[in-house]
Every structure is written in structure tokens, then in C-alpha cells.
N, C-alpha and C positions, 0 to 999 in steps of 0.2 A: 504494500500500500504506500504511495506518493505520502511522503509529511509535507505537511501545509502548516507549522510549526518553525520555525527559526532557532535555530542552537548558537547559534555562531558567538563567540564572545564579543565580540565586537558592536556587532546590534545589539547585543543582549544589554551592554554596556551604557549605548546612547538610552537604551529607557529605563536606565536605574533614576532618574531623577526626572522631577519635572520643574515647576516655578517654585518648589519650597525647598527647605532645606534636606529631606528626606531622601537617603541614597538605599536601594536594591536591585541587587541585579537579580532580575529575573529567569525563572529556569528555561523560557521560552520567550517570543516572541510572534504574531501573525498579524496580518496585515489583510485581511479579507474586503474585495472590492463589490462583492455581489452576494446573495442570498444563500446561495448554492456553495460559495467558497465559506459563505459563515458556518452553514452546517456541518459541513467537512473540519472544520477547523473546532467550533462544539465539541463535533467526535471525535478528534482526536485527544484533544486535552481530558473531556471524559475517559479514554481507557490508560492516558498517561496519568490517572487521576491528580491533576492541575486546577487549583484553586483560579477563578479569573477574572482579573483587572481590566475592566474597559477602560479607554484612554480614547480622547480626543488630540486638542491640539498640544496636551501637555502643562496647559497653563495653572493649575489649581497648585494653589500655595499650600492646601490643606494634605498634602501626598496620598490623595485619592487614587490618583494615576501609576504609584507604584506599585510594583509590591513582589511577592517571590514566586510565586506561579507562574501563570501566562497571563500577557502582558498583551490585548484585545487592541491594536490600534484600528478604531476606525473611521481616523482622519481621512481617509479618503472611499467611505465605505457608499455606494449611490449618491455622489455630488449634485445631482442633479433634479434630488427627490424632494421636491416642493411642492406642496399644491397651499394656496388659502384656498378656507372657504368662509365669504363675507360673512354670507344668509348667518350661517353657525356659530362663526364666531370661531372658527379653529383652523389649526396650519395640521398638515401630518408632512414630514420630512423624514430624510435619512440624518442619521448620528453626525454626518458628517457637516451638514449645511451649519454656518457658522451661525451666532447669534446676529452679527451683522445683516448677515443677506436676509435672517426673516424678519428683520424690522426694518429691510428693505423694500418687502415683500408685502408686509402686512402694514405700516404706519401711513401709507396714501389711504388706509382704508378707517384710520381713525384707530388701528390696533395696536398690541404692542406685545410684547413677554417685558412683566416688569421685572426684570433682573438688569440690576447694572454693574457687574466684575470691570474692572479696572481693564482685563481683557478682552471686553466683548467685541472686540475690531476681530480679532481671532478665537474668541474659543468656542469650541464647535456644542453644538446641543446635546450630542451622545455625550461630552465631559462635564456638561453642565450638572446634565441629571445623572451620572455617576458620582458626582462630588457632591450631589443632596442640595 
């Protein structure tokens, strides 16, 4: 079976840390851009039984983004999954669309996500709601 998993130390390395002080290197790494590669990637770290850290753009000062498992980047996970919808009152996106682009998206229409992180030009909505 293909691993869709990252070992390398080197990658493993760059996501020891993110905006805060907190260093781990993690036992894996994956980077999954589609539905299909997330499930593969699920299944994987389930039989490598791997605790798992979603991670956006890395920005969270609280070390939400680290940790020693597997280490879920899906900064670039469907970039291009946006829909508003006025009537409703709701956005549905991928993890990856940033806070920026859906108060892009949504404040012509009078809408907004009240969250203001100091990051929000980059941090993605999958690390928003990882980081609580």
C-alpha cells in the first residue's frame, strides 16, 4: 500500500512549531488536497495508530497546530470550496479558504465571521476551528 504519510525529518521538522512558542516534531506528516486523499490518509494514520493534529496556515500562538502524531496540513486542502449562501445566512468552505477570502466573500452581503486573530490576512478556517 502507497503511504500518503511523510516521515522524512526534514518536513517533519518544519511542523514542529507554529506562531507560539511550542516545539514537536511530529511522527508524520500529510498534506491531503482532495476528499479521496483525506480518506487514504485517515486510514492510514488509523492502523499506524497516530493521534491527529489538523493544521492550517500554522498561525495559532496557542500550539494547537503541533503536536506528536500526525500533523493534518490542510492549507491547501479544496482552495477553491466557497459557496455563501445570502437567503441563510451561511458560507460552507474547505479548511483551507482563508479567513480573509470569506469576509471577502461574505461582507458585500452585510456578513461577516466575527473572529478577529491578528492573523486573519492568512489563517485558514480549518486552523481557526482546530484552535477552538
Amino acid at each position: 500500500m502507497p503511504t500518503h504519510l511523510c516521515r522524512d525529518l526534514a518536513v517533519r521538522s518544519r511542523y514542529s512549531q507554529g506562531g507560539g512558542i511550542y516545539r514537536i516534531v511530529p511522527a508524520a506528516v500529510a498534506h491531503p488536497v482532495s476528499l479521496e486523499a483525506l480518506r487514504a490518509v485517515l486510514a492510514e494514520a488509523r492502523l499506524a495508530n497516530l493521534a491527529i493534529t489538523p493544521r492550517g496556515a500554522g498561525s495559532a500562538m496557542a500550539g494547537s497546530n503541533v503536536g506528536e502524531g500526525l500533523v493534518l496540513d490542510l492549507s491547501a486542502f479544496a482552495p477553491d470550496a466557497l459557496q455563501v449562501d445570502v437567503e441563510a445566512r451561511t458560507a460552507r468552505c474547505s479548511p483551507s479558504v482563508s479567513l480573509r477570502q470569506l469576509h471577502a466573500a461574505t461582507l458585500p452581503h452585510g456578513l461577516h465571521l466575527p473572529l478577529d486573530p491578528s492573523s486573519a490576512a492568512w489563517a485558514t478556517l480549518g486552523g481557526l476551528v482546530a484552535t477552538n
